[in-house]
N, C-alpha and C positions, 0 to 999 in steps of 0.2 A: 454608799451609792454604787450601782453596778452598774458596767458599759459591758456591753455583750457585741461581738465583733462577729458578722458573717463575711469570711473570704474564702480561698482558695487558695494554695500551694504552689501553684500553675500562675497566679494572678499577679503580673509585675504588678499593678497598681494595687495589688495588698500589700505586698512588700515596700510601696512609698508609704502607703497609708500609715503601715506599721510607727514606720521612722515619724512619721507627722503628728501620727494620735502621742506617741512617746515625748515627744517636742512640746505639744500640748499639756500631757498631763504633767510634766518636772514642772511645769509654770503655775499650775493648778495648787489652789490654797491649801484646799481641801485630798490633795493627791493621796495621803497617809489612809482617805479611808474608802477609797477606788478600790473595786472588787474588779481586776479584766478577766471576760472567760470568751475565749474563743468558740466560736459556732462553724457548725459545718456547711460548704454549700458546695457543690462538686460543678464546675464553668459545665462538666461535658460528662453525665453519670455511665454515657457509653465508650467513653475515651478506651482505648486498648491500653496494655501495658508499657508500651511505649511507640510513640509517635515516628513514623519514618519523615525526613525530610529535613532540612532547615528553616527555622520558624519566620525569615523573610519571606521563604516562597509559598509558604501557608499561609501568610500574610495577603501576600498580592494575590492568590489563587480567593481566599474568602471574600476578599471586597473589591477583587476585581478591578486593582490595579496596577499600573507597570511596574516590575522590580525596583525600579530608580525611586519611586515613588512611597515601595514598602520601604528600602532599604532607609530611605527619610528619617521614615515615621520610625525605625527601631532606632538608629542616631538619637531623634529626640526622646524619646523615652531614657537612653541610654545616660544621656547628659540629665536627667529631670533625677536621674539616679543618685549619679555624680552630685550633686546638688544635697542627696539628704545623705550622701555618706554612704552609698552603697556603691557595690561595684557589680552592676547585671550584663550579664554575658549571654547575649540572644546563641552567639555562635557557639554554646557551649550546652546549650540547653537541652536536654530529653526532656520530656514532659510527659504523661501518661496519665493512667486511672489514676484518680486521689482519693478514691472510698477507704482504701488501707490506710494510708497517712492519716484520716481524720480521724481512725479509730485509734491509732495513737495518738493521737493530738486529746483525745478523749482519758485515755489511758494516764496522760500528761494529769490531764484536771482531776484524774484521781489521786493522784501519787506529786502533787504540789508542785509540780515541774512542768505545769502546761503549756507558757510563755516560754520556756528553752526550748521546749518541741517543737513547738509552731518555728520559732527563730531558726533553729540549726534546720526544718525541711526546706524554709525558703533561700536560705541561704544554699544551700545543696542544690537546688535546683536553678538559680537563674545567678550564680558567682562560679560554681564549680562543676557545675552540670553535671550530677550525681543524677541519674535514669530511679527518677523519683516513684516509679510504679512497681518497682521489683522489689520483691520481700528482703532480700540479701540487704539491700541498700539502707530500707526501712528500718530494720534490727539495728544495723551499724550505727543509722544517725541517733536512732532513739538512745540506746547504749550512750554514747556522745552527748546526747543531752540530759543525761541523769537517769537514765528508765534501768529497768533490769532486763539482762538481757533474754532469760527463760520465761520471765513473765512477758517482754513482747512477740515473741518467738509464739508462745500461746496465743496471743489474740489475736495474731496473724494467722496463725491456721488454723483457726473456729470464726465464731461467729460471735465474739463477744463486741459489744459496743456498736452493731451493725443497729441495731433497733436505734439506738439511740441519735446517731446520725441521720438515720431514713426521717425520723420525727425533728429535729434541728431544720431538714432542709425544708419538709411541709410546713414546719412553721414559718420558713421563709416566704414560702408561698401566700401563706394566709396574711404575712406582713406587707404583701406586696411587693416582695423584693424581688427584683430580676437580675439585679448587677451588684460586684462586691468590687473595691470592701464598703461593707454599710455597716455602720453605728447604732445600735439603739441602748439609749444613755438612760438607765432607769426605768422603764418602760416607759417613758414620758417625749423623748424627742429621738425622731430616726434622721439621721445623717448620711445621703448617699457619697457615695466615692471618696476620692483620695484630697478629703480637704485639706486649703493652708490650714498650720499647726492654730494660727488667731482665729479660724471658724469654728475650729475643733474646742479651742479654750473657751471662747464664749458660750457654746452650747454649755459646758462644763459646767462654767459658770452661773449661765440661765435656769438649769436640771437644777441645780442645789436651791437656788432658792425658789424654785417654785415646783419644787416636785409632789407627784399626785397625779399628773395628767394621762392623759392618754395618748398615745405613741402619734406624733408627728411627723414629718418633713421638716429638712433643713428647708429654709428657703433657694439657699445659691440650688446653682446647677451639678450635675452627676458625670459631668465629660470623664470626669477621671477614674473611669469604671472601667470591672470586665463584664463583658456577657457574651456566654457560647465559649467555644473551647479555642477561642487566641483573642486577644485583645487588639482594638483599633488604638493603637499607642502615637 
């Protein structure tokens, strides 16, 4: 069975998701024959290299509320963090383009080390606030999760894996997806946001013995989504 993951790098609530779908699947009977291949979806495909500001005041400036009010909402997100074992550091955060990172993340699904790619950028990005758009960075983490360092150094200065990203994220489109992380478990059931790990199990569960179908919705709701280039946390 294959679970296909569209997030982001940038998306605190891929990084819960991460921890949750993980929770999920050590529970899953069938876990030994789980194929995960991470998908591309970029929150912001014009983001710059790196965001000026602190991502409270991006916060309160996008939805157009009082600082007191942003600084809340990263608190909770912060503690939701806390909860699955991660440690996200708004105050520490650059954020930038992710179209590079995907193509290593890509790079990753070639070379068997896709899930350390994916794991060591988001952890860069919202624990150690590694300035996740600059090539320098990228090298380093990929390096750090297993990649070689001359072969990412090449696919960072061409154009390799670029096609394949642009077609990930159009497939997104055609899937209906607007917010990550989303799930689609087999191609038989799609799962929006950052569900508890018992939503994620039961889909799991459901996918296996009735697979064949054609790509659904979870029922629950998608709160625990990003969409656009910061998240309502």
């Amino acid at each position: 069975m294959r679970v296909e993951i569209w997030s982001d790098v940038v998306c605190p609530w891929c990084y819960i998701g991460k921890r949750r779908f993980e929770s999920a699947l050590e529970r899953f009977e069938h876990r030994d024959e789980v194929e995960v291949v991470w998908r591309a979806f970029e929150l912001d495909p014009a983001a710059p290299v790196e965001r000026e500001g602190g991502y409270t005041a991006r916060l309160s400036s996008k939805y157009g509320v009082p600082l007191a009010e942003a600084e809340a909402m990263v608190e909770r997100m912060t503690r939701t963090g806390d909860d699955e074992g991660i440690d996200i550091r708004f105050d520490r955060a650059r954020p930038g383009n992710t179209f590079d990172a995907h193509r290593l993340i890509h790079l990753g699904l070639e070379r068997g080390v896709q899930d350390a790619v994916k794991e060591r950028l988001l952890a860069a990005t919202f624990t150690e606030g590694r300035p996740i758009g600059r090539t320098e960075t990228l090298v380093d983490l990929a390096v750090e999760a297993g990649l070689d360092e001359d072969e990412a150094r090449a696919v960072l200065a061409g154009d390799r894996f670029a096609a394949e990203v642009r077609a990930e994220e159009q497939e997104a489109r055609a899937l209906g997806i607007s917010g990550v992380p989303f799930f689609v478990v087999d191609r038989a059931y799609g799962v929006p946001g950052a569900q508890h790990p018992d939503v994620l199990l039961d889909v799991l569960r459901e996918a296996w013995d009735q697979r064949g179908a054609t790509v659904r919705p979870a029922d629950e709701a998608a709160d625990e989504a990003c969409e656009g280039d910061i998240c309502a946390v």
